[in-house]
C-alpha positions in Angstrom: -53.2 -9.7 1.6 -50.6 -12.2 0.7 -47.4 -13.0 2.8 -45.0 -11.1 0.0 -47.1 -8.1 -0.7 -46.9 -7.7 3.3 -43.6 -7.7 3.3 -43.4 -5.1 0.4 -45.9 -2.7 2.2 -43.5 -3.2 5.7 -40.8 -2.2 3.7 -38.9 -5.4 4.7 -37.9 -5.3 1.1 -35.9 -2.2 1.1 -34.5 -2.3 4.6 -32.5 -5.8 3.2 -31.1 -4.1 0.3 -30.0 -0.7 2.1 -28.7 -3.3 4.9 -26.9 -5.2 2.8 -25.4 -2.2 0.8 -24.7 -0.3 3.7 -23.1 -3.6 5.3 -20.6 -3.5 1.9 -19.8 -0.3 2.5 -18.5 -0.9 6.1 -16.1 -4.1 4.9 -14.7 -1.8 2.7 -13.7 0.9 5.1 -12.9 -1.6 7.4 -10.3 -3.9 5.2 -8.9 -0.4 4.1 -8.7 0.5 7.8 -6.9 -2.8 8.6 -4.7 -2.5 6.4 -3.2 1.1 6.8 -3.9 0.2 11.0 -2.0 -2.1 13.8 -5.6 -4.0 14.3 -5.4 -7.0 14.9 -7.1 -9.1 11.9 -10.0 -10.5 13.9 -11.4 -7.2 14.2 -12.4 -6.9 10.6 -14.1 -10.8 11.2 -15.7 -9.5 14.0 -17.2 -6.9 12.1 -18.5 -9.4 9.8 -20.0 -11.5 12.1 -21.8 -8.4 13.7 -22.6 -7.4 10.7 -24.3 -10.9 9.9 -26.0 -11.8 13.3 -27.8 -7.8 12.3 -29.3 -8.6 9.5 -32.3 -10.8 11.0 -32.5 -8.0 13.5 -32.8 -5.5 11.1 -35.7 -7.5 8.9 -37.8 -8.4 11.7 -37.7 -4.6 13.2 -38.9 -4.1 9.4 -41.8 -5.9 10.1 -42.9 -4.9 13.8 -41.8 -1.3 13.4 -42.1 1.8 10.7 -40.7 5.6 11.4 -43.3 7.8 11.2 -43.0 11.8 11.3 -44.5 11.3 14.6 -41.2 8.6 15.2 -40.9 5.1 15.3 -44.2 3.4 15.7 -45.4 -0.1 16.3 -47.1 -1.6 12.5 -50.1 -2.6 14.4 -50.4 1.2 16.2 -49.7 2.8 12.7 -53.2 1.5 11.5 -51.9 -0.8 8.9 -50.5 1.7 6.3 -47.2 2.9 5.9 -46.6 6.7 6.3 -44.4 7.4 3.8 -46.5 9.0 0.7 -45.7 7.3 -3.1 -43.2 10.1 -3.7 -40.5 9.6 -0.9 -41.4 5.7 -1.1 -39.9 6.1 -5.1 -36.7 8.3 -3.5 -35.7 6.2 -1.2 -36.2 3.1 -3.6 -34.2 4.9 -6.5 -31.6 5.7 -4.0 -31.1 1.8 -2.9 -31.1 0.8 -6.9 -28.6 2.9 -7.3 -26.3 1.8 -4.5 -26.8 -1.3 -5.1 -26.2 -0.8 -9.0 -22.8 0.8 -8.0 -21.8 -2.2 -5.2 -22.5 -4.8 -8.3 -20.5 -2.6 -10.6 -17.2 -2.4 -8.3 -18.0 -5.8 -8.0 -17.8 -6.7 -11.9 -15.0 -4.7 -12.3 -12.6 -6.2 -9.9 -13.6 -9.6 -10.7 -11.4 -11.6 -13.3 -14.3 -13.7 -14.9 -12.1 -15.0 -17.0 -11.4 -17.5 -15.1 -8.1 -17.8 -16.2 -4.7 -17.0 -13.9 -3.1 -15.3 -17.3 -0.6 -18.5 -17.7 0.4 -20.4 -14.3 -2.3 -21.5 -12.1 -1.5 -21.5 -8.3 -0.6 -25.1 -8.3 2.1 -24.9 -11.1 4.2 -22.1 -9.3 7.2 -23.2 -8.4 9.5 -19.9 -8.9 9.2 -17.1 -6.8 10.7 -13.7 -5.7 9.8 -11.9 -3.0 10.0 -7.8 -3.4 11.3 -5.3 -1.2 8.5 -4.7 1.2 6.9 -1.0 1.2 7.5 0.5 5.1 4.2 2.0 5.7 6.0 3.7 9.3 7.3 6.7 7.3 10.6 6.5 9.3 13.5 5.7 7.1 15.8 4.7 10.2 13.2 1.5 10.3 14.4 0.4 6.7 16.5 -2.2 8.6 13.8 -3.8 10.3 11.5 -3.9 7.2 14.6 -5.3 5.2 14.6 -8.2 8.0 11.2 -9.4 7.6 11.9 -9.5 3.8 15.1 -11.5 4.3 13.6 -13.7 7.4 9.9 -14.6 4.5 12.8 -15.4 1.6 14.6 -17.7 4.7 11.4 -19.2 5.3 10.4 -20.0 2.1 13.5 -20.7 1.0 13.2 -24.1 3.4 10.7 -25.6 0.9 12.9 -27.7 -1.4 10.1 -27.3 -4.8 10.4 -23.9 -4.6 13.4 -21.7 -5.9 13.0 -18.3 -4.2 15.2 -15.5 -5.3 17.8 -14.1 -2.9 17.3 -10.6 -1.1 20.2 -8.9 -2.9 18.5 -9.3 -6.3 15.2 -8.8 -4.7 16.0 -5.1 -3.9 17.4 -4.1 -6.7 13.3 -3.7 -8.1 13.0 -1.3 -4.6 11.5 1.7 -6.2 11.8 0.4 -9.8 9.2 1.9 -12.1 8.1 -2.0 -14.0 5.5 -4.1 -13.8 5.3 -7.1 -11.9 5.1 -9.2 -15.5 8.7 -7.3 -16.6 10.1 -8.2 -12.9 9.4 -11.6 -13.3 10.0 -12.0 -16.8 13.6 -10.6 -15.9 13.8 -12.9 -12.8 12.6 -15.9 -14.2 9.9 -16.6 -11.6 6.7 -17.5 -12.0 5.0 -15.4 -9.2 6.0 -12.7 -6.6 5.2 -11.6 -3.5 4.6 -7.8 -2.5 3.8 -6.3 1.3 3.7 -3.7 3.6 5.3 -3.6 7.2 3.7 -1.2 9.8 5.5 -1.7 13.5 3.7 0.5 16.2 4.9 -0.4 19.4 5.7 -4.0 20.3 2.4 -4.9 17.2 3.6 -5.8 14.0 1.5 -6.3 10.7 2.6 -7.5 7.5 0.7 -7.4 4.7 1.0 -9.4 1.5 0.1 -10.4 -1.2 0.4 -12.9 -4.0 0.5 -11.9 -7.7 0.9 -14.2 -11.0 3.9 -13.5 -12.9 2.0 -13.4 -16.2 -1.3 -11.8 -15.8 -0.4 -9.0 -12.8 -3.1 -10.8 -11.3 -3.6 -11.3 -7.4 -4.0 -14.7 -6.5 -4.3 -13.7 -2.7 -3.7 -11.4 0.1 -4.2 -10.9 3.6 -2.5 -9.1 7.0 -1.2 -10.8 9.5 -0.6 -9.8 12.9 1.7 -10.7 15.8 3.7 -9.2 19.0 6.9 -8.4 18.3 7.9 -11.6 20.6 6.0 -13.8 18.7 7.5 -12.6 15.0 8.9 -16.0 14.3 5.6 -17.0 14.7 3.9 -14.8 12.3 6.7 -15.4 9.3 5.9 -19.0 10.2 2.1 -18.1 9.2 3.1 -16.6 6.3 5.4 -19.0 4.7 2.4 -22.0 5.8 0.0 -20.0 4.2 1.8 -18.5 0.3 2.4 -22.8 1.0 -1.0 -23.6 0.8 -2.1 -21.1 -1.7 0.4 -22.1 -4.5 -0.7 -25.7 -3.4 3.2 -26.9 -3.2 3.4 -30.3 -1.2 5.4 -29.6 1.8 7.5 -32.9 3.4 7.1 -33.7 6.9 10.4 -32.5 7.8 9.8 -29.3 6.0 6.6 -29.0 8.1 8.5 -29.3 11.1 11.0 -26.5 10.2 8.6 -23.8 9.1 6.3 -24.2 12.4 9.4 -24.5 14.9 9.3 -21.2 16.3 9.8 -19.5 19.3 9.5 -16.5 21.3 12.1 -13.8 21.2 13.5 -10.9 23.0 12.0 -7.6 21.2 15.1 -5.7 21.9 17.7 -8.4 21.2 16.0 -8.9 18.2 16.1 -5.6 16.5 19.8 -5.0 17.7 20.4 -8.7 15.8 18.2 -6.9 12.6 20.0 -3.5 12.9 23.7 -5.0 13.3 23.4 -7.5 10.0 21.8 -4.8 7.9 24.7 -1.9 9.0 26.9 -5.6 8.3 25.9 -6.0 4.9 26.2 -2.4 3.2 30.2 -3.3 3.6 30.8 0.6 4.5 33.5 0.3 7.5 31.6 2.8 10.0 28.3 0.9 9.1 30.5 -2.3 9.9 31.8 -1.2 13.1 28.7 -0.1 14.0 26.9 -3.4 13.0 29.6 -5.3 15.2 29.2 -3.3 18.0 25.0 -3.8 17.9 25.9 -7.8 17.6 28.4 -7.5 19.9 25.3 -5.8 22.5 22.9 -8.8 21.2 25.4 -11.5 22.2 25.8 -10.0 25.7 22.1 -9.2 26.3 21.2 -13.2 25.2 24.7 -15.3 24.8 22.0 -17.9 23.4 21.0 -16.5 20.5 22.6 -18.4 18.1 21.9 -16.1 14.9 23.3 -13.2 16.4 27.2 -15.2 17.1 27.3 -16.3 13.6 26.6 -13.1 12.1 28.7 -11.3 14.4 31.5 -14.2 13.5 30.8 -13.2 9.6 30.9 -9.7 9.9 34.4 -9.4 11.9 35.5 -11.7 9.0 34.4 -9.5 6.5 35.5 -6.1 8.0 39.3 -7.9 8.4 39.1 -9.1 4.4 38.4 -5.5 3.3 41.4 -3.9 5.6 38.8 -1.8 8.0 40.0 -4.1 10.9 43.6 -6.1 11.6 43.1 -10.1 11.0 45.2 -11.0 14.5 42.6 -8.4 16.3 39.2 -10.6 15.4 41.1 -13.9 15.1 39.7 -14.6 18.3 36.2 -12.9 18.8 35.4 -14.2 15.5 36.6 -17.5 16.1 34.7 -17.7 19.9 31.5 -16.5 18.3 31.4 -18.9 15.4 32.1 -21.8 17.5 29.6 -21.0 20.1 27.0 -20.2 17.2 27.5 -24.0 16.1 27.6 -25.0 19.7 24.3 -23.4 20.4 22.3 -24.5 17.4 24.1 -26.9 14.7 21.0 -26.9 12.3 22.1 -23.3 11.4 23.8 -23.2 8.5 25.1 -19.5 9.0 26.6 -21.0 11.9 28.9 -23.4 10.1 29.5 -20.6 7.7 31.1 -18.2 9.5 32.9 -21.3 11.0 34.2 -22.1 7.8 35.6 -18.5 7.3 37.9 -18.9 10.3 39.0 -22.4 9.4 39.6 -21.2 5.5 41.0 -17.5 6.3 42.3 -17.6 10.0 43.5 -21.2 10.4 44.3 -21.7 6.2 43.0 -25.1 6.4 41.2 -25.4 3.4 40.0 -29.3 4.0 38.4 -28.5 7.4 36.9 -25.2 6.0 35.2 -27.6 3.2 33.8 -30.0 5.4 31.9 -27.1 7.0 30.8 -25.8 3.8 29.4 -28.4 2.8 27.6 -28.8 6.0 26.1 -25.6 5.5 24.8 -26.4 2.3 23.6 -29.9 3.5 21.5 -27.8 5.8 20.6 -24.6 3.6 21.0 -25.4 -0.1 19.9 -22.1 -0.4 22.5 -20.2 1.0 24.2 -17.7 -1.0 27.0 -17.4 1.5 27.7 -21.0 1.8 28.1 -21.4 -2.4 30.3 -18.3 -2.8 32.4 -19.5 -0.1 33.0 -23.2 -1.7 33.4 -21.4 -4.9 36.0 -19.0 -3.8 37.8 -22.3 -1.3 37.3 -24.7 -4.7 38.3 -22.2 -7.0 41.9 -21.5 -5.2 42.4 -25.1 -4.8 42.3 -25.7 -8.5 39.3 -27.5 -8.5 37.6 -25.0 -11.5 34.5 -27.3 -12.6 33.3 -28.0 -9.3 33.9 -23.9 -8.1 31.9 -22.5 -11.2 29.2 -25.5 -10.9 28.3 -23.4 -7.0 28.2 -20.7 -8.6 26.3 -21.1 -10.8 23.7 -22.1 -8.3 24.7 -19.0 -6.7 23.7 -17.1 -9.8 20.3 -18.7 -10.1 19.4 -17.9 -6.9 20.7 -14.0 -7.1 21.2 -13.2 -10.8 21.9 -9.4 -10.4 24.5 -9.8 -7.3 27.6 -8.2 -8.5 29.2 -10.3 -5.6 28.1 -13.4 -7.5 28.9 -12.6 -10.8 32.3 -11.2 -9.7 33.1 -14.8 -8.1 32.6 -16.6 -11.0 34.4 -14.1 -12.8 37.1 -15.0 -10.3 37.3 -18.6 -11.2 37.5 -17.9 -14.8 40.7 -16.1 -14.0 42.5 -18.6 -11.7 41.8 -21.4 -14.4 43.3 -18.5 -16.8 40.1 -18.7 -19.1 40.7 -15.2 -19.6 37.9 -14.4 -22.0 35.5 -15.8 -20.5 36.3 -13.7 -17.2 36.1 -10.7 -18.8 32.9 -11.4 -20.0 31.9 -12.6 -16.4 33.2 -9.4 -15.1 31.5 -7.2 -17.5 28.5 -8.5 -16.4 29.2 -7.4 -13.2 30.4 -4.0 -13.9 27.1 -3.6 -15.7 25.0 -4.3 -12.6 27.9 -1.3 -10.8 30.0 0.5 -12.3 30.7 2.2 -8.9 32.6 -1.0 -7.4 35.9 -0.4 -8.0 37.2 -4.2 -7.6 35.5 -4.9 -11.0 37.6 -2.7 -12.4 40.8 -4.0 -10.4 39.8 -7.4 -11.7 39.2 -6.0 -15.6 42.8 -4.7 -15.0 44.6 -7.5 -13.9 43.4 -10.0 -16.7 44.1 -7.2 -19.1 48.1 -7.3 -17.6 47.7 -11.3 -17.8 46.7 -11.1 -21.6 49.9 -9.1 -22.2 47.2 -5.9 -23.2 49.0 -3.8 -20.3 48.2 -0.1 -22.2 44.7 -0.9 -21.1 45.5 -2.4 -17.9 46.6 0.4 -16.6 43.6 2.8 -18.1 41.1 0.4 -16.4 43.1 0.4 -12.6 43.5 4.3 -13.2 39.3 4.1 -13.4 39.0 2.1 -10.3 41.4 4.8 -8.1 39.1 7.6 -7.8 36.3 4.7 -7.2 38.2 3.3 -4.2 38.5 6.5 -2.5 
């Protein structure tokens, strides 16, 4: 008998195929386990190579050993012929074609052979926008820490100079939005976005994500990454290196340096940092006094944390321009905080931000306040917060091209911030190009109608234009709104 048709009558044949089916069917249930699960990722590689180093095993118990009704018997002890009469033999080898016939069909299906990205390949991306990330803990009072990872991966990516990465407050607007990811991007202007999942169980953290083409809705890549919650600046480090590598951008040494500088931080500092700047930014004032007060605790349980001073230094600013608190009662926590936030890390452009905002609106020295500006955006040209503020500090100086030149970078960056398309409405109005604010402004009030400033501003170019009958109608509007 030849060496094949042995291996046929030990069934070595068949066991491969059920192995290898059977092997399939495990990956599967374990990459769906992973990522619904705080595993860690090598788990599902370990798997693998288990799975792998069986597979020899499996064939060579093939050929010693068959199962007999009497059990599992020796070849040489079964006298030579297998037991299994012609009719299971055709079962069992039906059963395997089959599997095997549906393992190769999932396979075809989800496989774009093609081999076309629907447009932009991976290397021509340059544009993207990172979505508001699904919170897979079921516990809405986490939305603040899910909301940080997005706005920490836009930070990170947004250090790679090639790349233009939309801003957060544009990014969530699509939370929840029933459209494609070709209509997002299509309205966004980006060639590619990213979409994930955060799961936090304990002091574990996984984030999932993945990589789609604009275009073709197709996914270019995915994969979970997992970290201790000390070690998160390491994983969004791994993240940004890795969406890096797959759209094939060619990162500078410096911008090498920047991404993989992490360190270690305190888990409870850090969600009190996470917690305060997201209560900070809904503008409420009990979700602002509550934000300062969880900065406030950061600050005082780790006075080095550099982040947490500047954005408690912002927020006090903020909370005194809106009227929740009195400008001569944060003059000087907001001023101590800034400064020490610049003292503790100057490469931090929020830092020289918020250090701006006491210059500009505490000190009124509109040259120093510029300096630091443009300091910020020397180190982040990113930064929404650093061109709004030289937009606002250029626009009340007079200086009207330069102000509506930051913003629109501002607007490039975060197209469907009413904040930013309010401010350049602003400009429009101090250089009394009246028409032209109103039309800014409109474009604004069609993002929210709810903000009742828009409709202050409408208003008071209305009284400028001498159309004072609607003026008035437009402020009346606004009233109930400001309530």
């Amino acid at each position: 008998m030849s060496f094949f048709a042995e291996l046929q009558r030990r069934s070595v044949y068949r066991v491969a195929a059920l192995y290898v089916v059977v092997s399939w069917l495990i990956l599967q249930v374990v990459d769906v386990t992973l990522s619904l699960l705080p595993i860690p990722q090598w788990a599902g590689q370990l798997v693998f190579v288990l799975l792998a180093i069986g597979f020899p095993i499996a064939l060579i118990l093939a050929w010693a050993f068959e199962l007999t009704p009497e059990g599992l018997k020796r070849d040489r002890d079964s006298g030579g012929e297998r037991a299994a009469p012609p009719g299971k033999r055709s079962k069992l080898d039906f059963v395997i074609l089959g599997l095997l016939v549906v393992a190769l069909g999932y396979f075809a299906w989800q496989h774009d052979w093609s081999g076309d990205a629907g447009g932009v390949a991976p290397g021509e991306i340059r544009s993207i926008a990172v979505l508001p990330f699904e919170n897979l803990m079921n516990d809405p009072d986490q939305a603040f820490f899910v909301a940080g990872m997005q706005v920490a991966l836009i930070t990170e990516l947004s250090k790679i100079v090639a790349l233009r990465v939309i801003s957060r407050t544009t990014a969530m607007r699509y939370r929840g939005a029933d459209k494609s990811v070709p209509e997002i991007a299509q309205e966004l202007g980006v060639e590619a976005v990213v979409e994930g999942s955060v799961l936090k169980a304990g002091d574990v953290v996984r984030i999932t994500v993945q990589l789609i083409a604009a275009e073709s809705d197709q996914n270019l890549w995915a994969e979970n990454f997992d970290r201790q919650l000390s070690d998160i600046l390491v994983l969004y480090s791994e993240v940004t290196s890795e969406i890096a590598s797959q759209i094939r951008v060619t990162l500078t040494d410096a911008e090498k340096a920047d991404i993989a500088a992490t360190s270690q931080v305190d888990p409870e500092v850090y969600e009190l940092y996470l917690r305060g700047r997201y209560l900070c930014e809904n503008w409420s004032p009990e979700e602002m006094a509550q934000g300062t007060q969880l900065l406030q605790q950061a600050v005082s349980l780790d006075p080095s944390n550099a982040a947490a001073h500047a954005q408690l230094a912002v927020c006090l600013q903020y909370a005194a321009f809106f009227g929740y608190e009195r400008p001569l009662e944060v003059f000087d926590r907001s001023r101590a905080a800034a400064v020490m936030a610049v003292d503790l890390d100057e490469n931090l452009a929020d830092a020289h931000v918020a250090l701006a905002g006491v210059i500009y609106y505490l000190d009124f020295d509109p040259h120093g306040a510029l300096a630091a500006l443009e300091r910020a955006l020397a180190l982040d040209p990113t930064s929404i917060k650093a061109l709004l503020h030289l937009s606002w500090l250029l626009g009340e100086s007079g200086r009207f091209d330069e102000a509506l030149k930051y913003n629109r970078q501002a607007i490039e960056l975060d197209p469907l911030s009413t904040v930013v398309n309010h401010a350049m409405g602003q400009v429009y109005y101090l250089a009394r190009d009246y028409d032209s604010a109103i039309v800014q402004y409109e474009k604004a009030l069609a993002l929210d109608r709810s903000d009742p400033s828009l409709h202050f501003s409408i208003g008071w170019v209305r009284e400028q234009q001498g159309r004072f009958g609607e003026a008035i109608s437009t402020v009346l509007k606004a009233l109930p709104l400001a309530e």
